[in-house]
N, C-alpha and C positions, 0 to 999 in steps of 0.2 A: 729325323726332322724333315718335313715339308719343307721346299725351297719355294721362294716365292720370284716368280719373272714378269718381267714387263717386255711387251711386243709391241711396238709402234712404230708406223710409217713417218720419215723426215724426207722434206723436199731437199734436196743437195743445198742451198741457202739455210737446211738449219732448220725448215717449219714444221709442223705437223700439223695445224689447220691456216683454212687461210685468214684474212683480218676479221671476217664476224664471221669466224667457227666453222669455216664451211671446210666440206672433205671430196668435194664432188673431183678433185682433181688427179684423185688417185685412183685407177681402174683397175679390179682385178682379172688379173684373168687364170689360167687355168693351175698351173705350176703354185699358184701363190693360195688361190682355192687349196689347193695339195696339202701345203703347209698349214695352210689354217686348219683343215681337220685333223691333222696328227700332232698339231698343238691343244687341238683342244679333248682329242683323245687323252693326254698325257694329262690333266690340269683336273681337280673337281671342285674349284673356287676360282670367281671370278670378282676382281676388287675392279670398282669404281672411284672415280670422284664424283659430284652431283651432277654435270652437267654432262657429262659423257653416260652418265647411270640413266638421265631424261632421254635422250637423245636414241642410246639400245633399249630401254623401256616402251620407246615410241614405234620402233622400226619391229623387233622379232618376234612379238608374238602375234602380228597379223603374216608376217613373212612368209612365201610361200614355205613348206616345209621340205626340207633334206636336209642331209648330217649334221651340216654348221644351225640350222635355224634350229634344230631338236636340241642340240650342243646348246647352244646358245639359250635357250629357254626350259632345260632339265636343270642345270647346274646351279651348287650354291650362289649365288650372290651376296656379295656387300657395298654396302656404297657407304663412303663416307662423306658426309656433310651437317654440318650445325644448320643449314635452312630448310634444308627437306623436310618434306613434314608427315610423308609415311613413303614406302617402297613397296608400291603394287605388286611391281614383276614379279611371276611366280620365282617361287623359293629365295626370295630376298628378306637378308634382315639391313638395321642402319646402326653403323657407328656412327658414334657424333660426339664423343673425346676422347682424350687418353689411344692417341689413334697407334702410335710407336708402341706402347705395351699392349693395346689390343693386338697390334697383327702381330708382334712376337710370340702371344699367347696361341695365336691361330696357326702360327710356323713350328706350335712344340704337340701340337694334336694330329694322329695318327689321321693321314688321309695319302690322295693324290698332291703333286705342285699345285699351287696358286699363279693364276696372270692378271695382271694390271692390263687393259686396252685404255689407249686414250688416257685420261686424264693425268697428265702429264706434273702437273704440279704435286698432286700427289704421289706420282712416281717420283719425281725429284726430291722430295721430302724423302721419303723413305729411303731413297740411296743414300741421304746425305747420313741419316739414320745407322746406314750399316744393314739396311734388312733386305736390301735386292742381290738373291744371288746371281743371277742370270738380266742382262738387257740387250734384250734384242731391237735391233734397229734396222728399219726397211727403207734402208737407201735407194727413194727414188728418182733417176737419171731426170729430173727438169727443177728449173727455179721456179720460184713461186713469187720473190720480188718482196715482196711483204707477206707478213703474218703472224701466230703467235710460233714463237721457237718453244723445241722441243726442253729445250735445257734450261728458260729463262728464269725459271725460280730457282734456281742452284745458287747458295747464298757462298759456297764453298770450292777447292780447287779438290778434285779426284781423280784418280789416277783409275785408268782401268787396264785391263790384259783385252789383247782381242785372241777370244778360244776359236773362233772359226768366223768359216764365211763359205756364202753361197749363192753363184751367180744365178738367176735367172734368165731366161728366153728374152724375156721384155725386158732389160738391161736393169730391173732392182738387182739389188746388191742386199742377202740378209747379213748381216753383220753378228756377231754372238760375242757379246763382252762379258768381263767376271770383273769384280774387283782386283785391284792390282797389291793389294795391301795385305 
């Protein structure tokens, strides 16, 4: 079985964007490049929500091209949303119900891991779900003051395990959580 993980950046206050969706405050630099190609080495599905799915729709396939932009625009995609009304990006299809028994479906077919980036609400569903094995979280060192929080659609209490952790140069902190259950 395909594990399915979620990777996202949270400001120490908790955010992951700021109050109208902005990400401009998180800088990568070269260590954190690193990880993103050997995450996205590892993964041959990339799940969306709509607005993060618009949002990498808009940006990778004019992107200049190197590992992550090729990564980022070879791979499957799915996005889910009920208002989307087709999914351009090469190699994208759309769910749009039955979203918990489609990605279980997608978690029992022979492939690579699955990652979630960004859209957060749907990662939160899904963990409440029971279907994220792996979240990762990019603890990084500044407040943000306001924004939308990483975990705000969690209707539930979760317990998780921290599997690892790993410092960065530029003070993020990756965090590797499991279910504790």
């Amino acid at each position: 079985m395909r594990g399915l993980l979620v990777s996202n950046v949270m400001s120490l206050d908790g955010f992951f964007e700021g109050p109208n969706h902005e990400f401009n405050w998180f800088t990568p630099d070269e260590e954190f490049i690193d990880y993103a190609k050997e995450l996205l080495r590892s993964v041959d599905t990339l799940l969306f929500g709509r607005r993060t799915y618009e949002h990498m729709a808009a940006y990778w396939p004019s992107a200049p091209h190197d590992e992550i932009a090729d990564q980022m625009n070879s791979l499957a995609k799915v996005v889910v949303s009920s208002t989307l009304k087709n999914a351009e990006w090469n190699n994208s299809t759309m769910l749009t119900g039955g979203i918990a028994e489609e990605i279980a479906k997608l978690k029992q077919k022979p492939g690579k891991d699955m990652v979630i980036f960004g859209s957060a609400r749907l990662a939160s569903f899904l963990l409440e779900e029971g279907l994220i094995d792996e979240y990762r979280v990019i603890l990084a060192p500044l407040l943000l003051g306001r924004g939308n929080p990483l975990f705000g659609d969690m209707k539930k209490q979760l317990r998780l395990k921290l599997d690892k952790t790993k410092q960065l140069r530029s003070g993020v902190t990756l965090l590797y959580f499991r279910s504790a259950a």
